[in-house]
C-alpha positions in Angstrom: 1.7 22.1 17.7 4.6 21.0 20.1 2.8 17.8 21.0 2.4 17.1 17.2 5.8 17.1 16.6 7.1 15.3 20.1 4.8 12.8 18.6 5.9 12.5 14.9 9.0 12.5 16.3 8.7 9.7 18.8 6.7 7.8 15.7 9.1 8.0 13.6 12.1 6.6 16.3 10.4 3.8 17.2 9.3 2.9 13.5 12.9 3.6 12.7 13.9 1.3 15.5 11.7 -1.5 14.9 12.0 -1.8 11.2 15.2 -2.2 12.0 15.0 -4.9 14.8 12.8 -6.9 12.8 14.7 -6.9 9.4 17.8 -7.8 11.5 15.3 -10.7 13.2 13.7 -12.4 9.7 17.5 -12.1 8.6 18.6 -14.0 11.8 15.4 -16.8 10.9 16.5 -17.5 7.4 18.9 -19.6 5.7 21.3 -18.2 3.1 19.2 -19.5 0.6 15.8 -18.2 1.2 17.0 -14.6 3.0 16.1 -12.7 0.2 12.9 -14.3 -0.3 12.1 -14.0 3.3 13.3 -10.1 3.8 11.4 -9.2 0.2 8.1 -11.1 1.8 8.9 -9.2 5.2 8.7 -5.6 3.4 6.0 -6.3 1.3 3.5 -7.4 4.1 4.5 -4.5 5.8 4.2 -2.4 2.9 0.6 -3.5 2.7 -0.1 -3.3 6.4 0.8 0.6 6.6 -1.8 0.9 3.7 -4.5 -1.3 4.4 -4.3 -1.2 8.5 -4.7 2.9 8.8 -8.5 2.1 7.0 -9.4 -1.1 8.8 -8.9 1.0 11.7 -10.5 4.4 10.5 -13.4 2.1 9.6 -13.9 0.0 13.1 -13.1 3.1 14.9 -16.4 5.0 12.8 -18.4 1.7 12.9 -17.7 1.0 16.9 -16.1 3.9 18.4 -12.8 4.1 20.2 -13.2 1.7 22.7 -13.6 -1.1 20.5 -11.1 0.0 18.5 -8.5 0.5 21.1 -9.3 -2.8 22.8 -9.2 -4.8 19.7 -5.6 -3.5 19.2 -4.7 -4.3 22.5 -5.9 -7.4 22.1 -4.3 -8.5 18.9 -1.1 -7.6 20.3 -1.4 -10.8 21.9 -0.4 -12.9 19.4 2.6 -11.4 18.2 4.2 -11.4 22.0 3.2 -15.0 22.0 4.7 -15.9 19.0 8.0 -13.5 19.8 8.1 -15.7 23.4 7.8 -18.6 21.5 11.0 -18.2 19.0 14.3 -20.2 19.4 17.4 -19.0 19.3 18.6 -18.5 16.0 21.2 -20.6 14.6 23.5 -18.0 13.6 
């Protein structure tokens, strides 16, 4: 039971914390003009990605087992550490 919470717990910081970082980020990206757009867009993809990425992943994990599963993620974190590497500085 310990290790459940010491998990939920460190979940829950690090969702806390990079929620955060990447409001701030998108925020930081966007012009005065289009920030709300851009933030509303920014929580609503995520909104659908804690909803539809849980059963994309229960599914491959039944279909293909945890290897696949765990070396797919891995490997789709790829692109978003290119794309982060990529950024310029914001103008603000």
């Amino acid at each position: 039971v310990k290790t459940l919470y010491s998990g939920l717990a460190t979940m829950g910081v690090g969702s806390g914390l990079t929620t955060a970082s990447l409001t701030a980020l998108v925020s930081l990206y966007s012009s005065e003009e289009t920030q709300g757009k851009s933030l509303g867009s920014f929580r609503s993809y995520g909104s659908l990605a804690r909803v539809a990425g849980p059963i994309a992943a229960s599914i491959l994990f039944w279909w293909f087992g945890s290897h696949f599963s765990y070396a797919l993620g891995a490997t789709l974190m790829i692109v978003p550490a290119y794309i982060a590497l990529r950024l310029p500085a914001p103008d603000k």
